[in-house]
C-alpha positions, 0 to 999 in steps of 0.5 A: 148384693145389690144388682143395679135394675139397668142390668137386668133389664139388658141382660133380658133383652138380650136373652130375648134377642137371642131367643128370637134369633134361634127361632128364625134360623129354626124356621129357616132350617124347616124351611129349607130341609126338603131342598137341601134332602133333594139335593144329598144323594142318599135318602134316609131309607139309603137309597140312592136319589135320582136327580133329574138331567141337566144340561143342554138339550139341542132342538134343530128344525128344519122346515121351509115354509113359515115365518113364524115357527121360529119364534113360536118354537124359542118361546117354548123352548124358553118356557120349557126351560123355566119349568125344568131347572138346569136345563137349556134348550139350544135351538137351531136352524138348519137345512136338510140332512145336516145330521148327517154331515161328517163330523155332527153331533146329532140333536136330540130332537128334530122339528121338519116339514115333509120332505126334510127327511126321506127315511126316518128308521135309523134316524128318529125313534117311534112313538106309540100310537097318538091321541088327540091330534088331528087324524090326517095330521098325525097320518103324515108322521107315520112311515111303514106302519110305525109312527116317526113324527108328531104333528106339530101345527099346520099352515095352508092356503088362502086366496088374497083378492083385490077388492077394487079389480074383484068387488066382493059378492061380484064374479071373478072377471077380467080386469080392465088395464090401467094406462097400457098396463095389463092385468090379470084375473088370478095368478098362483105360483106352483106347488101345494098351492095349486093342490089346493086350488084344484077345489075351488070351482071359482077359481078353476073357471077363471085359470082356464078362461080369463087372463093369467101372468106368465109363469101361471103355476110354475112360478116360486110363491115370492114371484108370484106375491110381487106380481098381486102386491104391485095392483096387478091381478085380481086374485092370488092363491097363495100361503097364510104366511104371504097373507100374514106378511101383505096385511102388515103391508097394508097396516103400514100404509104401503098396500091397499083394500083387500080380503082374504077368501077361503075356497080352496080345498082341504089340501095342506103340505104346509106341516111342521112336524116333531121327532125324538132322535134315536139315540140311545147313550144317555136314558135321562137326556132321551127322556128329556127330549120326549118331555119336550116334545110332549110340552111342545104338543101339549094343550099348553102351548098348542094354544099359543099357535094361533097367535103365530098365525099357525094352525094347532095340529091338535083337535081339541086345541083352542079355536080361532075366532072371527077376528081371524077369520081365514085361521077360522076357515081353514081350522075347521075345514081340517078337522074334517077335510086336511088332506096332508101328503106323508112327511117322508115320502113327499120329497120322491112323489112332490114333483109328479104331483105338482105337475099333475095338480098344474094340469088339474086346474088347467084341464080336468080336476076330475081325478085329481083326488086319486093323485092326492090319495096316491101321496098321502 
């Protein structure tokens, strides 16, 4: 029988074609094997797999002092996301003992500044002993001998300076006025800034000899950072966050020649600290709080927080540069001198010692470390 030579060759090139597909869905078979046996439930051996949590792992922060921190915290929520498939992290701001308003689903982990929460058993579960933080910084999350809260990064205190009313490398003098309009040598605004100016003996000198605004170390930080934005006094003690927020001002046009000095003590109230909530109904969600928090202290994204302009609350983290020279300062200076007040008492003893530290750098700074001491 005569087999026309056009066939047999189709009939080849079809079995080629064939072959070629079944080696294909093969390799895609190989290839998807470990994904498809991570997701049946029962193991070869019969045991039963445990799959990771899924679902949404709700983060509140309340903290009343930086500008930054949000962001920082919702890039590492999205990151965290990323490298934990199905899971969402829900971020959400809110003010003080807003898990304890009737009715509210508490969150799974809260980020705090001192002072957010007077009593943290009931409420935040406890950690072990930390390592590779900051000493004073993880001091601050401590409460009756346990460990409540994880420093999570710091701000603190600079002093900006009016380079034409205060020349730099001249003293701190008293500035002349300009067209009847009186000016002063410093200013500062109440609270930890006034901690932190009972270290600088320049500065001492000038708020108990030369001319101050009213409201000199009762007044709210914004009133305070009006009085320097408008050219009207020499130098302000004021936050990073203030510094961060006039050096855009100048960047836009809209400020005029200044630096930012660094002479103030190593006192800091300005933390941003982290807690796992203490609930107990779901194992697997609580073990996905704590690697959130573990990522969110971890070097990973301890290093991105200089970029936010905040302080890592690791020591081993990574080092600002001269290109940021006040972070550079005030970095340094807590690795050995942070002085931090404890996160849960700060709200009862903040009041008593702000009044003292406005009497420290008007009279006598003398024993002023005795009242830091008390409150740490």
């Amino acid at each position: 029988m005569f087999i026309p030579y056009t066939i047999i060759g189709g009939m080849n090139v079809r079995k080629r074609v064939i072959a070629l597909i079944c080696m294909l869905l093969t390799g895609l078979l190989i290839w998807k094997t470990p994904e498809a046996l991570s997701r049946y439930p029962v193991s070869r051996d019969g045991t039963i797999r445990q799959r990771g949590w899924q679902g949404v792992l709700r983060v509140w922060v309340c903290q009343d002092w930086s500008s930054g921190a949000m962001g920082w915290i919702t890039k590492q929520a999205a990151a965290f996301e990323k490298s934990h498939k199905g899971v969402r992290v829900s971020v959400r701001r809110v003010n003080k003992d807003a898990w304890l308003a009737e009715g509210a689903v508490p969150p799974d982990v809260i980020i705090f500044s001192p002072g957010m929460i007077d009593e943290p058993r009931g409420l935040l579960a406890e950690f072990g002993k930390p390592e590779g933080f900051i000493r004073e910084a993880a001091r601050s999350g401590e409460w009756a001998g346990g460990q409540y809260a994880l420093p999570l990064a710091l701000g603190g205190y600079v002093v900006l300076a009016n380079n034409a009313m205060w020349p730099e490398g001249a003293p701190l003098s008293e500035p002349v006025p300009v067209k009847k309009q009186t000016r002063y040598a410093i200013h500062s605004p109440g609270g930890g800034a006034l901690a932190a100016l009972s270290g600088w003996e320049a500065g001492l000198i000038a708020a108990r000899s030369l001319s101050k605004p009213e409201g000199f170390g009762t007044v709210a930080p914004d009133a305070a950072y009006s009085v320097f934005a408008g050219g009207n006094v020499s130098a302000l003690v004021c936050s990073l966050d203030q510094a961060r927020r006039f050096g855009a001002l100048v960047s836009a046009g809209r400020g005029f020649d200044y630096r930012v000095e660094t002479p103030l003590s190593g006192f800091c109230d300005q933390l941003l600290l982290i807690g796992k909530v203490d609930i107990d109904d779901d194992r697997k969600r609580g073990a996905m709080a704590v690697e959130f928090i573990h990522a969110a202290t971890g070097l990973d994204a301890q290093d991105t927080l200089l970029n936010a302009g905040l302080i890592p609350a690791r020591a081993d983290a990574a080092k600002a540069g001269g290109s940021t020279p006040a972070l550079q300062a005030l970095q340094q200076r807590y690795l050995t001198e942070l002085a931090a007040p404890n996160a849960f008492g700060w709200s009862a003893m903040k009041p008593e010692f702000f009044e003292r530290a406005l009497y420290a750098v008007l009279n006598d700074a003398s024993g002023f470390r005795d009242a830091i001491e008390q409150v740490r």
